[in-house]
N, C-alpha and C positions, 0 to 999 in steps of 0.2 A: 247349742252351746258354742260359743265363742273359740275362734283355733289361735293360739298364743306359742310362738316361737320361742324360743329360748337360746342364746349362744351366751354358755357357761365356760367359765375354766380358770385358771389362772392369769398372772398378770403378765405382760410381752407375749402370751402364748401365739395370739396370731388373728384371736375372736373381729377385730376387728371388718380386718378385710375380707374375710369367712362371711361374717354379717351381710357387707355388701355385693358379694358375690350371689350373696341367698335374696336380698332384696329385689336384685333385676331379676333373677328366675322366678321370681312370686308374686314382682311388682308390689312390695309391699313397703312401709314406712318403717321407720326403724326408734326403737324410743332408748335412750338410754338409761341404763340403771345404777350410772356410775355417780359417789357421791362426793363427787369435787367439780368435775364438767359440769357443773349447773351454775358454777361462778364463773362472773365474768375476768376476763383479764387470768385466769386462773391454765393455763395453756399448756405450757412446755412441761411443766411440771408434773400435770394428771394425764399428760402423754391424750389430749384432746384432738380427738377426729377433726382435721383440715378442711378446708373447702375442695382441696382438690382430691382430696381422698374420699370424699365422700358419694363422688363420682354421679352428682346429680340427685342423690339418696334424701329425703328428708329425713331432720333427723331432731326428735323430739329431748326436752328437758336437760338442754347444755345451754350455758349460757342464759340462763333466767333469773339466779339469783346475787345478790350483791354481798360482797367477801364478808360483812359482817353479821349477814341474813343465817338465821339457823335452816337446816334441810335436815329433815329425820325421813326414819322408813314409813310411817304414817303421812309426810306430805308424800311421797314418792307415790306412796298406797294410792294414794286420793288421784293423785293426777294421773297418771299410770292408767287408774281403770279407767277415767273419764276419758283419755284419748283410745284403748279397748273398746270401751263401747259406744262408740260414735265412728270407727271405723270398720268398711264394710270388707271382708275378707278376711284374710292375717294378719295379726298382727306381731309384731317383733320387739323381744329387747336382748339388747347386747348388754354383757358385762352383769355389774351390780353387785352387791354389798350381799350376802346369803340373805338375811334378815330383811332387806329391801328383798327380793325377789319371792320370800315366802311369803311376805305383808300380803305382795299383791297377787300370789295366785291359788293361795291359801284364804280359807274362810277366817282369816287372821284379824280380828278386831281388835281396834288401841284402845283401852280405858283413857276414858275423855281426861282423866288425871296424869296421864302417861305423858304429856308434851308441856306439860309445867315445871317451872323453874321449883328447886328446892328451897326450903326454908331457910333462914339466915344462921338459926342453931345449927343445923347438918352441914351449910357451908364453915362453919368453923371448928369441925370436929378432923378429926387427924385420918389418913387410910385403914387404919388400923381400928378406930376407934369407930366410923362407919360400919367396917365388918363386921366388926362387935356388934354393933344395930342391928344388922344385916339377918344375922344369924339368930337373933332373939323375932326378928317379922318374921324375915322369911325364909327358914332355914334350904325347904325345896329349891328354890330361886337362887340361893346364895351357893349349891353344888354346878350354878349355870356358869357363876361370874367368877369375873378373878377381881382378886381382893383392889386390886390396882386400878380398878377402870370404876374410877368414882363418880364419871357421871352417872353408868349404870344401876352404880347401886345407890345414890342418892334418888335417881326417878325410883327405882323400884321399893327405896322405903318411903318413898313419897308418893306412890301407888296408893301401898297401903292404911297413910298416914289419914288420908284425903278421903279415899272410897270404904274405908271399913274393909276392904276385903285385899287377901294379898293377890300379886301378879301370877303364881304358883296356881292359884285357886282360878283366877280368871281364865287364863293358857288352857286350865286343863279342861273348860266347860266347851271348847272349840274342839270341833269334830276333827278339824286337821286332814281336811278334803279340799283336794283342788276348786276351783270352782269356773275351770275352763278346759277345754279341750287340749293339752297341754304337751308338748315333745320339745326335751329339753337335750340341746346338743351340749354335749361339754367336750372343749376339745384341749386336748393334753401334748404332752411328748415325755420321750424317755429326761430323765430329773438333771442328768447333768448337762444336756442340750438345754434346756429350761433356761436352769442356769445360767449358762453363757449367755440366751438371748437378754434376761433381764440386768445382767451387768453390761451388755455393751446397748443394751437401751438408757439404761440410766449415761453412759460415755455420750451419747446421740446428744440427751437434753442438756448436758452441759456446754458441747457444742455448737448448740442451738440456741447457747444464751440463756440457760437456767437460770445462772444466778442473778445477771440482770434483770432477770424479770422478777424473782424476789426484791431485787431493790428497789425499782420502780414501783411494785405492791408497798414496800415499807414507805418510801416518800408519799404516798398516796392519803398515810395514815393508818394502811392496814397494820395491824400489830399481832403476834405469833399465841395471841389470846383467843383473836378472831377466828369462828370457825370455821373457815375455809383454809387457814395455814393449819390445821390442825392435821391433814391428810401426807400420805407419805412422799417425801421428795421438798416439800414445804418445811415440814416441822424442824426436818433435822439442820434448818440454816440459823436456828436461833443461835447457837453458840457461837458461827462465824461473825454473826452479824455482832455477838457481843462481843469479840476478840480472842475467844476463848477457844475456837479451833481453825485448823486450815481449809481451804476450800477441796483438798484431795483426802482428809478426813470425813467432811462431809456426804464427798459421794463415796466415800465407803459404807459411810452406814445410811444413806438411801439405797445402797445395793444390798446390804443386812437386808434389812428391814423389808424392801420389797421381794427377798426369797422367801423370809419368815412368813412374808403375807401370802403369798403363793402356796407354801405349804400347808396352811389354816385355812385356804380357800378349798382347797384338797380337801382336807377332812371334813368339813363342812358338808360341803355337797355331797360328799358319800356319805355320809350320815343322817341328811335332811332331807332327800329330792331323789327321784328316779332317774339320775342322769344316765344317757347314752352317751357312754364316751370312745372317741376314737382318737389316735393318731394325726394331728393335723399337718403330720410334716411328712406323712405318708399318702400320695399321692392314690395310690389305691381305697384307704381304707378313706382320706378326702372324698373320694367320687362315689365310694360307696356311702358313706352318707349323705350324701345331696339326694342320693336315693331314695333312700329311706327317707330323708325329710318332706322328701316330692310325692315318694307313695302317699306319706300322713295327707297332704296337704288336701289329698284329692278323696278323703276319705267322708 
């Protein structure tokens, strides 16, 4: 069976350089599981691994897609395993979406209806009036979603709509087994260090030319529809860009936003995955898991 690394955790936590740190001691390649670094020109924003930081590391699925190319956890799934199993030894992914990371290590199959756009009637019905839908297919499925994240719940009654059978009923015929060798590092810190690190990260990217690089994206054609500004740090320049807020408005709530994610990344994973988590900002409990990950490796 195939041995598949995992560095989980929240956002600024630190996965990064962790990652590469683990790559020379394993010699292995690194795939990313993040779903904005697969666009181009998409940089400061999704807080994207450098050339210099990547410290000689190959590093797979940044930079492959074009800002107005859709990326779901089914393409992730698909590429993902294809560079898994063509690579000989470990392999690694950093970061990722919960849902991208279960797709691919999980016996997680997408209903071939699952990455189709909805119908023209569903696009015209209201959030509310979708859940209404929702709740008459697929009531199980609809205790997953929030009422608000309407692409969800338009695939998922367009699941049902397409295939006869709802997404509820699909999930639940999947055994819900790994399907590789699997040790999944998640690394944390105490919440209001956290904190800090992801407010004066979000201060880094704007120093680093955030916003210009949203403008340069908008002259390009890209528009806040496209999906790749739909990610956090992106979305929230729409108002700026229409007049409608300040630029120190802005990075307050890409520093909201990327706590809230951080906290949902948390529950997530302790809810869906085996993670082993430690302390990344503790030097000890750091060296003790390289340990442990180096036992696994040899096993």
């Amino acid at each position: 069976m195939k041995k598949v690394l995992v560095i989980a955790g929240p956002t600024a936590v630190g996965k990064t350089s962790f990652s590469i740190d683990l790559a020379k001691r394993l010699n292995c390649e690194i795939i990313s599981g993040d779903s904005i670094q697969v666009y181009k020109g998409f940089d400061i924003g999704s807080g994207k691994v450098t050339e210099e930081e990547k410290e000689g590391i190959v590093h797979h699925l940044i930079d492959i897609r074009d800002p107005k190319d859709s990326y779901s956890a089914a393409d992730f799934q698909k590429m993902a395993r294809e560079i898994i199993d063509r690579t000989e030894g470990i392999s690694m992914i950093c970061g990722g979406t919960g849902l991208y990371l279960k797709s691919c290590l999980y016996d997680y199959t997408f209903n071939e209806e699952s990455g189709m756009y909805a119908n023209e009637d569903l696009e015209k019905l209201s959030n509310e009036e979708l859940w209404q839908k929702l709740l008459e297919t697929d009531p199980a499925q609809a205790e997953k979603l929030h009422p608000n994240n309407r692409r969800r719940v338009m695939r998922t009654i367009t699941i049902a709509e397409r295939s006869g059978r709802r997404q509820s009923e699909i999930e639940a015929d999947q055994k819900h087994e790994m399907i590789y060798d699997t040790f999944i590092a998640g690394c944390t810190m105490e919440r209001s260090k956290l904190y800090e690190r992801i407010n004066r990260r979000v201060e880094m990217m704007f120093e680093a030319g955030l916003k210009e690089e949203v403008a340069s994206l908008l002259d390009q054609g890209i528009t806040f529809d496209d999906p790749a500004m739909k990610g956090i740090g992106y979305r929230e320049w729409a108002g700026y860009f229409r007049g409608n807020m300040s630029a120190e408005e802005v990075k307050e709530e890409i520093q909201k936003h990327s706590r809230q994610f951080a906290k949902r990344q948390y529950t997530w994973l302790n809810h869906q995955m085996p993670v082993h988590w430690f302390d990344i900002s503790d030097e000890d409990e750091y060296q003790k898991m390289i340990g442990e990950i180096m036992d696994w490796s040899r096993l």
